[in-house]
mmCIF file of the N, C-alpha and C atoms, coordinates in Angstrom:
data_MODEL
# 
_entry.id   MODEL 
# 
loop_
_atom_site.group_PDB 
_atom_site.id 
_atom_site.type_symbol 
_atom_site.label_atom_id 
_atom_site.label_alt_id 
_atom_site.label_comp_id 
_atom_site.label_asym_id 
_atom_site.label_entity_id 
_atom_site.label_seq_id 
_atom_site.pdbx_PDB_ins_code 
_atom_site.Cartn_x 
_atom_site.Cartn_y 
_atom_site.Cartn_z 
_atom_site.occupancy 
_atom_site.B_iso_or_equiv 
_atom_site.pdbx_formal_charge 
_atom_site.auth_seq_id 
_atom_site.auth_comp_id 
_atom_site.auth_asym_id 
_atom_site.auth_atom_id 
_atom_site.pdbx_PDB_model_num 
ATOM 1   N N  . UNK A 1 1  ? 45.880 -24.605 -12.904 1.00 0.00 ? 1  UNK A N  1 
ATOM 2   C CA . UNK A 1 1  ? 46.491 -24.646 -14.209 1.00 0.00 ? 1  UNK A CA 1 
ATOM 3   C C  . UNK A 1 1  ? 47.230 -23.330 -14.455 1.00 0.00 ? 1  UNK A C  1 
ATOM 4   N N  . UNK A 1 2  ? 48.574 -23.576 -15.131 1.00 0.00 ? 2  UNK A N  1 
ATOM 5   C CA . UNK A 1 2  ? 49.376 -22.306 -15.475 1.00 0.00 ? 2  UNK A CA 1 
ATOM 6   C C  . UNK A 1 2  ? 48.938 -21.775 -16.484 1.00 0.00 ? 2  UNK A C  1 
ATOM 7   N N  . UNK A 1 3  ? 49.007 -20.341 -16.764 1.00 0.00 ? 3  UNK A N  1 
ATOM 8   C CA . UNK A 1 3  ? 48.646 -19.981 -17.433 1.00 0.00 ? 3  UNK A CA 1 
ATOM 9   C C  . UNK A 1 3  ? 50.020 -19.313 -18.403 1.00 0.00 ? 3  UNK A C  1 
ATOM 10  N N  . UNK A 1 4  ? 50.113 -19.439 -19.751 1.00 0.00 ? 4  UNK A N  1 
ATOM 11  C CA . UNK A 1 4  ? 50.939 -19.505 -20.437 1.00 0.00 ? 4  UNK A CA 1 
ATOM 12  C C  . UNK A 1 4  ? 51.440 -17.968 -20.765 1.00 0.00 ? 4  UNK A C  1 
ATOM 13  N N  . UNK A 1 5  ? 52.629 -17.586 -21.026 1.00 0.00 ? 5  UNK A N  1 
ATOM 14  C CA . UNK A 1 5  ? 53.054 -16.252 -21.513 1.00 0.00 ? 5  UNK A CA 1 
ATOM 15  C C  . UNK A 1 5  ? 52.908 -15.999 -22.883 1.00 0.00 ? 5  UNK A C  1 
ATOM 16  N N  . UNK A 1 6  ? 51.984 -14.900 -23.320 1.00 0.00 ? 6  UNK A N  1 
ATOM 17  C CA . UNK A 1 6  ? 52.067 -14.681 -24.741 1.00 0.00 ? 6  UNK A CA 1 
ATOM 18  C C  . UNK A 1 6  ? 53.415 -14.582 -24.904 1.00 0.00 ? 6  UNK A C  1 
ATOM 19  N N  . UNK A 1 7  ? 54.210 -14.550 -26.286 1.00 0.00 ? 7  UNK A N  1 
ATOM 20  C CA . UNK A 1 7  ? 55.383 -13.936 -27.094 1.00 0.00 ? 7  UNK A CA 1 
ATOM 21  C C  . UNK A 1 7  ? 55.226 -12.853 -27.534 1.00 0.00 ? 7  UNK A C  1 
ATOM 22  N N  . UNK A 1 8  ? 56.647 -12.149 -27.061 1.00 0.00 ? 8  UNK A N  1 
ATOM 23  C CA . UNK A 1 8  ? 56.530 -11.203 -27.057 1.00 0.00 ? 8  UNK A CA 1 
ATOM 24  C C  . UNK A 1 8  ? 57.142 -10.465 -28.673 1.00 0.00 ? 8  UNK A C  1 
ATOM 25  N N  . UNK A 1 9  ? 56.889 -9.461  -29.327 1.00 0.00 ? 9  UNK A N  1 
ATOM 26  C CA . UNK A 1 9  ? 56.719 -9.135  -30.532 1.00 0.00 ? 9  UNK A CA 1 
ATOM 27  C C  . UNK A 1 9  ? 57.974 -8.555  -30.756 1.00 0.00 ? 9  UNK A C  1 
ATOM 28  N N  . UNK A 1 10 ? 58.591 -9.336  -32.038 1.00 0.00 ? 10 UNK A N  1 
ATOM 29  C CA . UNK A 1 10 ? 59.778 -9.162  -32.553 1.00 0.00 ? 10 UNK A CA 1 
ATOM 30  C C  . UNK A 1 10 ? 60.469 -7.509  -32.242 1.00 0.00 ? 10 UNK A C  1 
ATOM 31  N N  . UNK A 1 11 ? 61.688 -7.162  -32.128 1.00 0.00 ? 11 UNK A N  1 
ATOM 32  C CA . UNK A 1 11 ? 61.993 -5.949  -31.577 1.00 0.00 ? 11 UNK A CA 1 
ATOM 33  C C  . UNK A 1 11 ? 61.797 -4.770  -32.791 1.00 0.00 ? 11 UNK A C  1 
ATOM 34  N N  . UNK A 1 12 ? 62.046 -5.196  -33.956 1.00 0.00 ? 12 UNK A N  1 
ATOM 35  C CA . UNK A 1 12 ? 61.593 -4.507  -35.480 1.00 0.00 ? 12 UNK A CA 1 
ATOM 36  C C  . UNK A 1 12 ? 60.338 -4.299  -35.522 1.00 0.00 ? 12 UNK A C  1 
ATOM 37  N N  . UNK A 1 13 ? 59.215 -4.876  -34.820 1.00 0.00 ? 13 UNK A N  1 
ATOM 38  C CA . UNK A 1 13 ? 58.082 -4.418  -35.250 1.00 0.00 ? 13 UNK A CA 1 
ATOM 39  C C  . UNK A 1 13 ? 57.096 -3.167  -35.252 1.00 0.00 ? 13 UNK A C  1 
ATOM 40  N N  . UNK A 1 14 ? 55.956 -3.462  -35.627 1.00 0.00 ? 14 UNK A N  1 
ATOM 41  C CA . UNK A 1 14 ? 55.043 -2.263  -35.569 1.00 0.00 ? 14 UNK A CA 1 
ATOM 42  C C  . UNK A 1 14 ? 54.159 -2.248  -34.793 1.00 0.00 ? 14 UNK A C  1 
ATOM 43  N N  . UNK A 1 15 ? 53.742 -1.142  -34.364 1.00 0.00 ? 15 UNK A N  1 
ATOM 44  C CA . UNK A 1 15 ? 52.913 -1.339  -33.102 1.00 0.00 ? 15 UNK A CA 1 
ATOM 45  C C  . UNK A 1 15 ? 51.328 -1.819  -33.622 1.00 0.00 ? 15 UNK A C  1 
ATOM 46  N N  . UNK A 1 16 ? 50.799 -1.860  -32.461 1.00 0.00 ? 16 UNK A N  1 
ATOM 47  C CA . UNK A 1 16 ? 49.512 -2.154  -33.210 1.00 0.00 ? 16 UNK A CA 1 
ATOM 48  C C  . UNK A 1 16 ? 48.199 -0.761  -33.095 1.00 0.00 ? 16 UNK A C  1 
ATOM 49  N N  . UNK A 1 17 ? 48.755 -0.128  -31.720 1.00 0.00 ? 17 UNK A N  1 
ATOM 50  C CA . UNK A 1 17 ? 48.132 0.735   -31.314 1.00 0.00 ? 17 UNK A CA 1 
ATOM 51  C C  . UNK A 1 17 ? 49.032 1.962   -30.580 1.00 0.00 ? 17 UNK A C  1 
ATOM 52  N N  . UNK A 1 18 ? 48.789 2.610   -30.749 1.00 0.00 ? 18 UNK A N  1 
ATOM 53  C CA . UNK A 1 18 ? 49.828 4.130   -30.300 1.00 0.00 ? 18 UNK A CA 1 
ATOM 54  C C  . UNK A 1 18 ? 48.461 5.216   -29.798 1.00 0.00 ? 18 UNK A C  1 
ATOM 55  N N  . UNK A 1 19 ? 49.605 5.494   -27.975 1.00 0.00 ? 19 UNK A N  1 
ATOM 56  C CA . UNK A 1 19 ? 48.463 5.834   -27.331 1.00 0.00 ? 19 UNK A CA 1 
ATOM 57  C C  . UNK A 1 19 ? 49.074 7.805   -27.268 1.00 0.00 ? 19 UNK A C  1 
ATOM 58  N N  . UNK A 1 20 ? 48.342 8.402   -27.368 1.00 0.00 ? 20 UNK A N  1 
ATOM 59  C CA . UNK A 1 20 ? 48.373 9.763   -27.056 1.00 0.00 ? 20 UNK A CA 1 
ATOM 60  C C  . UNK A 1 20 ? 48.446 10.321  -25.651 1.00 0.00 ? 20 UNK A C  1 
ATOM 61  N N  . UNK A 1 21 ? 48.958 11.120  -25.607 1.00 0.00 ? 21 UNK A N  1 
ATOM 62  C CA . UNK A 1 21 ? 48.777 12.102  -23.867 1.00 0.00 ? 21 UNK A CA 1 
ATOM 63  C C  . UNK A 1 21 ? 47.728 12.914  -24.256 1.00 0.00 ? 21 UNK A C  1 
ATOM 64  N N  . UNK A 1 22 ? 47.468 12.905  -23.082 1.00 0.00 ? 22 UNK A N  1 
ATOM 65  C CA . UNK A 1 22 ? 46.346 14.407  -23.003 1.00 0.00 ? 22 UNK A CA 1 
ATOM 66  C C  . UNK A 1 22 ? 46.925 16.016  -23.441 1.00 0.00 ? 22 UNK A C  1 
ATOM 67  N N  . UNK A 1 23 ? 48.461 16.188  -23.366 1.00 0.00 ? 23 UNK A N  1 
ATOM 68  C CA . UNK A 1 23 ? 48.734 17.077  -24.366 1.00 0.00 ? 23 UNK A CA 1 
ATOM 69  C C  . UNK A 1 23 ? 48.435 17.204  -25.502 1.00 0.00 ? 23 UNK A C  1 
ATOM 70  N N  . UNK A 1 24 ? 48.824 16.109  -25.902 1.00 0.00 ? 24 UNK A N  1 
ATOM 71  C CA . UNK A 1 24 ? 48.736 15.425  -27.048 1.00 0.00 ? 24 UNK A CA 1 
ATOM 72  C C  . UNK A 1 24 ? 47.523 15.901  -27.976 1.00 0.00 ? 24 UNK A C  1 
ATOM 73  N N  . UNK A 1 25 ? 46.182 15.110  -27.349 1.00 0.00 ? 25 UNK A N  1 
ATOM 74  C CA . UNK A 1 25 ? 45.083 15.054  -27.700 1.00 0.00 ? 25 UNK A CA 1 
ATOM 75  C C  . UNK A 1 25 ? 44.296 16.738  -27.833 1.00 0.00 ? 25 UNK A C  1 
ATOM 76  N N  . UNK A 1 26 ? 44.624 17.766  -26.801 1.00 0.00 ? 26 UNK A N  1 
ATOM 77  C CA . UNK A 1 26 ? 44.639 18.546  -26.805 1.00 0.00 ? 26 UNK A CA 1 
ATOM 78  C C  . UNK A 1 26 ? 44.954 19.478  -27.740 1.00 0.00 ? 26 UNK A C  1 
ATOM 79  N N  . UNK A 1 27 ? 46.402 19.209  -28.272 1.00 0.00 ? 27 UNK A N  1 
ATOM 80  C CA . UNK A 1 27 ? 46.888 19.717  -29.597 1.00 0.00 ? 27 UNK A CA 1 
ATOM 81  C C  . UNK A 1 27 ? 46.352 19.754  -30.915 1.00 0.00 ? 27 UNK A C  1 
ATOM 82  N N  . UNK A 1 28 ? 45.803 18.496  -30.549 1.00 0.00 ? 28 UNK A N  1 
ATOM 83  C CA . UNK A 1 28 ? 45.265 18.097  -31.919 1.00 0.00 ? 28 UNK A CA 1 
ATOM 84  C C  . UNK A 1 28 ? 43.584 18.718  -32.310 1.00 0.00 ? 28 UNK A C  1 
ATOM 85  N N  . UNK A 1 29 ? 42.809 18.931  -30.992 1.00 0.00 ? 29 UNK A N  1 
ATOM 86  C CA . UNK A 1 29 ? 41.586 19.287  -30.837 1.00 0.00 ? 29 UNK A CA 1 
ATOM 87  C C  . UNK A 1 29 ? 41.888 20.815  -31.243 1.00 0.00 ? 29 UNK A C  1 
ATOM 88  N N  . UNK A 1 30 ? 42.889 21.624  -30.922 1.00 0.00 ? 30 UNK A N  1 
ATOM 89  C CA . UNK A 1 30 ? 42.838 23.223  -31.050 1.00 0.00 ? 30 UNK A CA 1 
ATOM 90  C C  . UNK A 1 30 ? 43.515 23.055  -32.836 1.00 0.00 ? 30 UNK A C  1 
ATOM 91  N N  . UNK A 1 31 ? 43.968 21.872  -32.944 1.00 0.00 ? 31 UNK A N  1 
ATOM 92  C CA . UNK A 1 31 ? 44.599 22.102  -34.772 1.00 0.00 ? 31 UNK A CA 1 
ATOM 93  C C  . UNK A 1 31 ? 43.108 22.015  -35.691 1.00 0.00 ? 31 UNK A C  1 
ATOM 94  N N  . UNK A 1 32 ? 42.065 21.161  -34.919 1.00 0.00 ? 32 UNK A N  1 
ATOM 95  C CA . UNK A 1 32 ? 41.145 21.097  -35.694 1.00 0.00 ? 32 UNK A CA 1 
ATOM 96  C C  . UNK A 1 32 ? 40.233 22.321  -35.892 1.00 0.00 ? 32 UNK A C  1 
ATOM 97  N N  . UNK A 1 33 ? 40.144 22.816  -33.969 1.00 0.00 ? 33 UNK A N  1 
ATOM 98  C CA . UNK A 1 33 ? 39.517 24.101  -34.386 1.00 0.00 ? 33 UNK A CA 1 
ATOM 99  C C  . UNK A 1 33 ? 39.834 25.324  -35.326 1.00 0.00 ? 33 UNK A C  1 
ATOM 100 N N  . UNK A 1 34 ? 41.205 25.460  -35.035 1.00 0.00 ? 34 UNK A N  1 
ATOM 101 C CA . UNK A 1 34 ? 42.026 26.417  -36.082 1.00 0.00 ? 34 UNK A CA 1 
ATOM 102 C C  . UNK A 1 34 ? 41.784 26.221  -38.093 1.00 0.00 ? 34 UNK A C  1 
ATOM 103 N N  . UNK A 1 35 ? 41.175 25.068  -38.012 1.00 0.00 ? 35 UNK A N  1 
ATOM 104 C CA . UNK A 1 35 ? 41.124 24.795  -39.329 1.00 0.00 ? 35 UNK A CA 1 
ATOM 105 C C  . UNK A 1 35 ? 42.085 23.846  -40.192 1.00 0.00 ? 35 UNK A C  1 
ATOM 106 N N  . UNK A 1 36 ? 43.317 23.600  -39.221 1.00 0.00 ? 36 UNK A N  1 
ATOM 107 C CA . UNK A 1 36 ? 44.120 22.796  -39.460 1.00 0.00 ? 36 UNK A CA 1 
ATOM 108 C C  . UNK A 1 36 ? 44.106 21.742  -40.052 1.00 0.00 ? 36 UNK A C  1 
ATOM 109 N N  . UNK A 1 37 ? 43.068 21.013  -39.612 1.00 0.00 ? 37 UNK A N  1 
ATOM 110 C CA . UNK A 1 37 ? 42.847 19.962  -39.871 1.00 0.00 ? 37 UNK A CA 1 
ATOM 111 C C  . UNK A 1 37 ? 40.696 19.480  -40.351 1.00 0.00 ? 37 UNK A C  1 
ATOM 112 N N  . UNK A 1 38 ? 40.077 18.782  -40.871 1.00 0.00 ? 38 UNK A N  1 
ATOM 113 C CA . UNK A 1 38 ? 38.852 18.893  -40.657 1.00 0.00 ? 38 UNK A CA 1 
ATOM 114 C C  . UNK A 1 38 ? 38.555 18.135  -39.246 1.00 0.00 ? 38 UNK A C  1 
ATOM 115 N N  . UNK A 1 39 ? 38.835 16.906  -38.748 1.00 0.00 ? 39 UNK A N  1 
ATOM 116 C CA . UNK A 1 39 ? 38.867 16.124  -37.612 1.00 0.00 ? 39 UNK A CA 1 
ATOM 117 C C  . UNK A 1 39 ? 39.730 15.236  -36.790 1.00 0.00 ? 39 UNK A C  1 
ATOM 118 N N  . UNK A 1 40 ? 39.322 15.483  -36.034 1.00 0.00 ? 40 UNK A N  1 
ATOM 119 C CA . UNK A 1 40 ? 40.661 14.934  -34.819 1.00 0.00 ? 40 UNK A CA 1 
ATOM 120 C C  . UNK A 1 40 ? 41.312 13.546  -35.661 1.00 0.00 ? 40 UNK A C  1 
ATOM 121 N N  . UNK A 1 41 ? 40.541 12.366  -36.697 1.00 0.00 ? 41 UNK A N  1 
ATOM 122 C CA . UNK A 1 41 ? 41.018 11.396  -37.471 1.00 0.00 ? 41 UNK A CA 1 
ATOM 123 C C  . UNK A 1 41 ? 41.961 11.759  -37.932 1.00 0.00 ? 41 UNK A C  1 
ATOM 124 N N  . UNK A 1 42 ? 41.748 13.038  -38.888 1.00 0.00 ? 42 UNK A N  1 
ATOM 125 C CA . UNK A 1 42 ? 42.983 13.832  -39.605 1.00 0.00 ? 42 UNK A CA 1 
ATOM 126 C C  . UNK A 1 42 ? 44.416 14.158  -38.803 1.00 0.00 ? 42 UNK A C  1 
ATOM 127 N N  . UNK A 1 43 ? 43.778 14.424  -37.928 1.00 0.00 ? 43 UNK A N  1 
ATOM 128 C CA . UNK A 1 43 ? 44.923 14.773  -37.033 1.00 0.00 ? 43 UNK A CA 1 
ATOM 129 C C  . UNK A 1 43 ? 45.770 13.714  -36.452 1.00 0.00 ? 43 UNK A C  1 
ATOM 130 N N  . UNK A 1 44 ? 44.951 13.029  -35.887 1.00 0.00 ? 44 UNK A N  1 
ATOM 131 C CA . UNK A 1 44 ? 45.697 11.678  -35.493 1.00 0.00 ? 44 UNK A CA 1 
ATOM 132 C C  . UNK A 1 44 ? 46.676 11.092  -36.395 1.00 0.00 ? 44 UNK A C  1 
ATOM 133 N N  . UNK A 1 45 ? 46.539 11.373  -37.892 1.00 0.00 ? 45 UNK A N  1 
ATOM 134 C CA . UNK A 1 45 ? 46.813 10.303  -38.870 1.00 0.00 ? 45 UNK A CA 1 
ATOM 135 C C  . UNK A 1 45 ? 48.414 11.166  -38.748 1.00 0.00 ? 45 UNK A C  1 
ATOM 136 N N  . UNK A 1 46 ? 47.956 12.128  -38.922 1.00 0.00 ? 46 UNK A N  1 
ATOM 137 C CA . UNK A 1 46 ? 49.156 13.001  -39.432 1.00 0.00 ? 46 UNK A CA 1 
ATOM 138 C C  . UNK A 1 46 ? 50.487 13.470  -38.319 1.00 0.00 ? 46 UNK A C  1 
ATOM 139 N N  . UNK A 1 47 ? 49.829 12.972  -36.727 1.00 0.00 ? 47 UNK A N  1 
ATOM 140 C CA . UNK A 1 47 ? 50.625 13.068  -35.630 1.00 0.00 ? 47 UNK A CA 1 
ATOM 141 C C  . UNK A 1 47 ? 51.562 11.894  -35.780 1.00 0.00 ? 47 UNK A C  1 
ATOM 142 N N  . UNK A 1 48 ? 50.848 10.827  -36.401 1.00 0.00 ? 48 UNK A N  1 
ATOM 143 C CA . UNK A 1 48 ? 51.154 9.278   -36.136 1.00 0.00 ? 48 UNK A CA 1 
ATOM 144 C C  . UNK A 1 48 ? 52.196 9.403   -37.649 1.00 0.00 ? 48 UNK A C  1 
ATOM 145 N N  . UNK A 1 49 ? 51.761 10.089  -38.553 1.00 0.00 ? 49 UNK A N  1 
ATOM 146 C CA . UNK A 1 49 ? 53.189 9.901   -39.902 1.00 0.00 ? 49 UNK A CA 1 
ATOM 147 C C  . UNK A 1 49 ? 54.116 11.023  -39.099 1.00 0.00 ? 49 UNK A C  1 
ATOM 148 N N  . UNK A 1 50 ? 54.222 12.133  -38.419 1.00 0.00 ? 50 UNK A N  1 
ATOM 149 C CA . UNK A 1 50 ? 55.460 12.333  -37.976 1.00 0.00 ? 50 UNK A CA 1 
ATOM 150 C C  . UNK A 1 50 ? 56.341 11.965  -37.020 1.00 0.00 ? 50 UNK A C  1 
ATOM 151 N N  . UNK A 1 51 ? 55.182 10.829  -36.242 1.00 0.00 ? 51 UNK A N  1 
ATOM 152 C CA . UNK A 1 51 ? 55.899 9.776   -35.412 1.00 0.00 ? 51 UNK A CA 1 
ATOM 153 C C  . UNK A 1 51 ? 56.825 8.812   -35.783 1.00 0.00 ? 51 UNK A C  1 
ATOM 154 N N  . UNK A 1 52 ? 56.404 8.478   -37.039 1.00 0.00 ? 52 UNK A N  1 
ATOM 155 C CA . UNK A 1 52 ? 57.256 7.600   -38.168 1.00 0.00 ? 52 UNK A CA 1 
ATOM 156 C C  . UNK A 1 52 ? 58.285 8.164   -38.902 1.00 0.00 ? 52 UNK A C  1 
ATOM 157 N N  . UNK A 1 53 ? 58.277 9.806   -38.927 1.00 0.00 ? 53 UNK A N  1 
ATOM 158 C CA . UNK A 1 53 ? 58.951 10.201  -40.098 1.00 0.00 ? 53 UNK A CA 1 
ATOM 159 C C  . UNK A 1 53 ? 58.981 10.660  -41.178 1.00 0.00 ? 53 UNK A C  1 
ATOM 160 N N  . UNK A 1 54 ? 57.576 10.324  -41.419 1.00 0.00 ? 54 UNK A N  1 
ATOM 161 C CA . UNK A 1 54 ? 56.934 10.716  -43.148 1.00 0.00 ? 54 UNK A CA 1 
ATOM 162 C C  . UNK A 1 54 ? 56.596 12.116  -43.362 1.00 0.00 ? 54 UNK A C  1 
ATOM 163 N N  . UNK A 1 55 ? 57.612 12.530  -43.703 1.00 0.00 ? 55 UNK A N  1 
ATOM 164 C CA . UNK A 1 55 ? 56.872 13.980  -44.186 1.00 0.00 ? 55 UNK A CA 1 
ATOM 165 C C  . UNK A 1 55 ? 55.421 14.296  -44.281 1.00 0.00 ? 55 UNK A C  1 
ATOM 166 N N  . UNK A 1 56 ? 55.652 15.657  -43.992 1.00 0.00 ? 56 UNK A N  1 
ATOM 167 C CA . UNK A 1 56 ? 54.011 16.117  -43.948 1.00 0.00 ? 56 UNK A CA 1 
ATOM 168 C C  . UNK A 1 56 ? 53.930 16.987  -45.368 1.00 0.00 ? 56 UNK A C  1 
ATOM 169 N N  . UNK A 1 57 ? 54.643 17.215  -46.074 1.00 0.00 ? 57 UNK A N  1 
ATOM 170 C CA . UNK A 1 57 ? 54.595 18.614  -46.971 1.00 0.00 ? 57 UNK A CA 1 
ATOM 171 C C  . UNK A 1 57 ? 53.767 18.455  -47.775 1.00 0.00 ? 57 UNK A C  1 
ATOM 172 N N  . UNK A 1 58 ? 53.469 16.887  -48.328 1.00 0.00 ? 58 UNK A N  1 
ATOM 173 C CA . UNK A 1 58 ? 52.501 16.762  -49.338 1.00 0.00 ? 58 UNK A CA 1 
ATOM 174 C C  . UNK A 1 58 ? 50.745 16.861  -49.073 1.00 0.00 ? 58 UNK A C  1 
ATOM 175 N N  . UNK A 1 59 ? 50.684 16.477  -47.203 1.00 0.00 ? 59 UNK A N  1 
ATOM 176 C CA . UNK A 1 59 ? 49.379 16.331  -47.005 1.00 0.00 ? 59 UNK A CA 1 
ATOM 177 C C  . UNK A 1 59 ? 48.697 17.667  -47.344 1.00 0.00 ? 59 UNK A C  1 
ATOM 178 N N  . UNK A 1 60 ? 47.493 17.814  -47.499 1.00 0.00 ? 60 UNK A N  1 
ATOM 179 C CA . UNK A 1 60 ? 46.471 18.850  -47.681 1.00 0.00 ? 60 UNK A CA 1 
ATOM 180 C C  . UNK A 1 60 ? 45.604 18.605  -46.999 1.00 0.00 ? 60 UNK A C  1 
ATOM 181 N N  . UNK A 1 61 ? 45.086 19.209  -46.071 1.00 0.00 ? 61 UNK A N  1 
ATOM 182 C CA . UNK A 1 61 ? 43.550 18.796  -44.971 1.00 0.00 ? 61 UNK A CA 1 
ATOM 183 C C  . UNK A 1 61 ? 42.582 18.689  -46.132 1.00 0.00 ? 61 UNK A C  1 
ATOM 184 N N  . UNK A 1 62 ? 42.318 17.330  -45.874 1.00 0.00 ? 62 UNK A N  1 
ATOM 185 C CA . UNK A 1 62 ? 40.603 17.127  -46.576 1.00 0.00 ? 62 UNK A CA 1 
ATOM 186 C C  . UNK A 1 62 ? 40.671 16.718  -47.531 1.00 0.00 ? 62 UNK A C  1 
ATOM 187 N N  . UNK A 1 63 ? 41.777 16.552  -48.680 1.00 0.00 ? 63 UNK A N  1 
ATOM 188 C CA . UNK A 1 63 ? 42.435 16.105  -49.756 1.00 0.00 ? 63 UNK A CA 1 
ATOM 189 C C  . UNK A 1 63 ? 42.764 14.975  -49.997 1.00 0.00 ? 63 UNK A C  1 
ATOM 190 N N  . UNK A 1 64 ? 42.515 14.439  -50.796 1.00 0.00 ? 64 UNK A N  1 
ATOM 191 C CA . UNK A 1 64 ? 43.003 13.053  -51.480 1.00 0.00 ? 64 UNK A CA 1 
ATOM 192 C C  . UNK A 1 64 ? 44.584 13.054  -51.517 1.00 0.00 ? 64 UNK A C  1 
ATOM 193 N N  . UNK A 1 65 ? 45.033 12.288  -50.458 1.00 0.00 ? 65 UNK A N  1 
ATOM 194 C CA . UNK A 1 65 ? 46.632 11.765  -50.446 1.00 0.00 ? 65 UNK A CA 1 
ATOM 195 C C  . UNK A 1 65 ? 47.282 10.967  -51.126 1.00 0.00 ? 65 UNK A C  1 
ATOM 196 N N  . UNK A 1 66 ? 48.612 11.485  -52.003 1.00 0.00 ? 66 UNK A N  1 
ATOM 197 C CA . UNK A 1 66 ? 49.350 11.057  -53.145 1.00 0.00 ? 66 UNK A CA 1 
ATOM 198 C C  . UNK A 1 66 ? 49.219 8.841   -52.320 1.00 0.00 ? 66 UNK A C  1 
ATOM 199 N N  . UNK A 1 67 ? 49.368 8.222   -53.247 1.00 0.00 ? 67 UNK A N  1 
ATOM 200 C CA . UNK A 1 67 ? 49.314 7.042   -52.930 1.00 0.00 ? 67 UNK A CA 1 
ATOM 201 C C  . UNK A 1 67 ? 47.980 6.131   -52.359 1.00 0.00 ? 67 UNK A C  1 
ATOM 202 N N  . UNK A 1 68 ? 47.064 7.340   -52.586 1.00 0.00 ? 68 UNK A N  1 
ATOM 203 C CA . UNK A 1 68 ? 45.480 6.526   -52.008 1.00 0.00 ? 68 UNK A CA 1 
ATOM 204 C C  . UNK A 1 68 ? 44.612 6.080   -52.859 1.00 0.00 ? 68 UNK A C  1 
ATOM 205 N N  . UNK A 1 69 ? 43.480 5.462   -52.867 1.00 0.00 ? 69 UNK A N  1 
ATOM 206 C CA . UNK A 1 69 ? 42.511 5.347   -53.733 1.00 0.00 ? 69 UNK A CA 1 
ATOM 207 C C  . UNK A 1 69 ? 41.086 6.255   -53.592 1.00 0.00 ? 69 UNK A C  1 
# 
């Protein structure tokens, strides 16, 4: 039996998962130690909005972000 091809995801879309390099990850581990950030989550979040574009100026480590609950 053949086995069928998923479809593949509209060219506009969003990813579902976004993978890091080991630079990458690295960067983010010495931003946390520095104080930069409280945890690598933080960090991730904030690698992944300048991946998109979104300004960073408003974030504050550890802070309640404009638009959250």
């Amino acid at each position: 039996m053949a086995r069928k091809n998923k479809p593949k995801p509209s060219a506009g879309s969003v990813p579902t998962y976004i993978r890091f390099t080991n630079d990458q990850l690295t960067a983010m581990d010495e931003a946390v130690k520095k104080g930069s950030f409280l945890n690598r989550s933080e960090a991730a979040r904030a690698a992944v909005r300048q991946m998109f574009g979104i300004p960073l100026t408003d974030l504050v480590p550890g802070g309640k972000q404009k638009g959250t609950v």
